[in-house]
N, C-alpha and C positions, 0 to 999 in steps of 0.2 A: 504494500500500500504506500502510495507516495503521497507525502502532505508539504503543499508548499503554501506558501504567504510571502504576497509578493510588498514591496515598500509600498506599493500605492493602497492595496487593503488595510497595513498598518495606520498609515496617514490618516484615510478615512473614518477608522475604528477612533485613533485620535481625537481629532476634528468634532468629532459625534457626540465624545464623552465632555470634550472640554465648552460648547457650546449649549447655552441653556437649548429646549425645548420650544417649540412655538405656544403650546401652553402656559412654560413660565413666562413667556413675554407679554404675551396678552395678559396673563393675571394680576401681571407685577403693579400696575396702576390700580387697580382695586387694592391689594395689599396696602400702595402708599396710603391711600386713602381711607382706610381701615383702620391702621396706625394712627393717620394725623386725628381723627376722630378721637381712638380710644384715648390720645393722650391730650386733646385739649381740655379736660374738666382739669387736670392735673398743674397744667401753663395757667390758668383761670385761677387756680388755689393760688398757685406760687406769685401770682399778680396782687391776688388778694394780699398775701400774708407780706408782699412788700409794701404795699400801700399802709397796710395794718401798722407796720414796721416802722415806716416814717410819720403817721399820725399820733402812733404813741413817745418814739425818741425825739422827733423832730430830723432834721437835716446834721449830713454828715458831712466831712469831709477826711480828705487825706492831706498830707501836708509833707514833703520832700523838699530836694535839694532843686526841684524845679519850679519851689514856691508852693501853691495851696487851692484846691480846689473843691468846690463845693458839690456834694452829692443831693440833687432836691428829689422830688414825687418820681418824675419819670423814668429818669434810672434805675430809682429805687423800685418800681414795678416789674422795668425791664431784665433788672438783675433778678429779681421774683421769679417770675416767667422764667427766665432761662437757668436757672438751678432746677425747679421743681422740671422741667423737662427735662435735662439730663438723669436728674433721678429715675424717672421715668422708663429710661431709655435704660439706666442701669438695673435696673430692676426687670426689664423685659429682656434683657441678657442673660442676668441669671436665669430666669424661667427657661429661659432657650439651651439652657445648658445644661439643666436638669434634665428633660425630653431626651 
């Protein structure tokens, strides 16, 4: 019995393994969209709790060899928002690692 494989079948086999699906491709925008959903109640809190954050401290700032600048409401939301997402994000990593 003779068995051969020629480069161009290996290539192909390659090609096949290392290339999503046309399924995954088409899914993949529902997934984003999935996502962005399940985590905006999450960016909503983290907004909250900076707002919450500068109505009960008041206004921050930082102060360096570049002089001193003031942190007011919108940062302080935006920096809200984007903790509580990354958390988010780290926490839907570990689930994904457990699976």
């Amino acid at each position: 019995m003779k068995f051969e494989i020629s480069v161009l079948d290996v290539l192909k086999h390659t090609v096949k393994k290392a290339l999503p699906s046309t399924e995954d491709v088409e899914a993949a925008p529902n997934k984003l969209a999935g996502a962005a959903k399940d985590a905006l109640p999450f960016t909503a809190g983290g907004a909250a709790v900076g707002a919450g954050t500068y109505a009960t401290i008041g206004g921050l700032g930082l102060a360096g060899g570049f002089g001193a600048v003031g942190i007011t409401l919108l940062p302080m939301i935006a920096i809200g928002g984007a903790v509580a997402t990354v958390g988010y994000g780290l926490y839907q990593l570990g689930r994904q690692d457990q699976e």
